[in-house]
Every structure is written in C-alpha cells, then in structure tokens.
C-alpha angles and dihedrals in degrees: 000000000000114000110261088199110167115280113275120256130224089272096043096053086046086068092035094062083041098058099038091056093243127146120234111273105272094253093208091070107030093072108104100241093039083047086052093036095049088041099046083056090052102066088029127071086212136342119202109230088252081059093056099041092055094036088049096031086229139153119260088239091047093062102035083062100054099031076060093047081048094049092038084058094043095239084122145027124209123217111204124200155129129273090187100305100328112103121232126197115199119197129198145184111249117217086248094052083044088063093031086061089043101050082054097044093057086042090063098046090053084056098052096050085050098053091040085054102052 
C-alpha cells in the first residue's frame, strides 16, 4: 500500500524538486491560457486569434496579454493582415516554444511518476 502521507507545502516542494534534481516549472508556460494557447499550436500549423479565443473561451484582452508574453519569449510568432478590412491576426509555434512545451511537458510527466511512486 502507497504512502498517503499529507499533501506537500510551498517549502516542502521546494526541496522535492531539489532532491530529486528538477528545474523549477518554466512559469511561462505553466499559466493556464499561454499552456492552451502553446498546446492548441502544437497540434495546429497555425491557429488565427478568433480560433484561440473560441478553442480556450477567453476575452479578447486575456489573450492579447499571454499570446504577447508568448511572442515576447519567442514560443510563438504572430502574422498580422487583412481579410478585406477586417484585421487577422495568425499565431504559430516557434521551434523554440515547441521545445519549451516539450521540455514541460516531460517535466510534468516526471512529476507525475514521482508522486505515483511514493
């Protein structure tokens, strides 16, 4: 039977991710909209800003603010036109938010077999 030892606090995972030789999460990606947005491009050669608001049920402001975190980091570029008049704005994964997301995504799986195993 698997230890049900009380949940870890802010110290104690400190010292978790410490002994067991992990980085710190990569806080860019962690946040819940810039994780959609960077997933949703990953299965996605490129999504329009009207596509990720709908796919993540976001506010236009919302996601202006994390696709620019995003863009400021590199983990995506941003295509700007005109349909008509009407302007369009095109995200995709860079090669370096591919394996940003990557590198997380592997992160949180190591996590995940840690905690399953204690």
């Amino acid at each position: 039977m698997k230890d049900r030892s009380p949940a870890r606090g802010p110290r104690e995972m400190r010292g978790f991710y410490a002994a067991q030789g992990t980085p710190a999460l990569d806080r860019l990606i962690h946040e819940r909209v810039r994780l959609g947005i960077a997933s949703a491009l990953a299965v996605n050669e490129s999504l329009t800003f009207s596509d990720l608001k709908a796919l993540l049920k976001t506010s236009d402001g919302n996601l202006s603010v994390h696709a620019r975190k995003l863009e400021e980091a590199q983990y995506v570029v941003c295509t700007k036109s005109f349909a008509g008049r009407t302007p369009k704005s095109e995200y995709r994964l860079t090669p370096a938010g591919r394996k940003a997301l990557e590198r997380y995504l592997d992160h949180m799986e190591a996590l995940i077999r840690a905690t399953r195993e204690r």
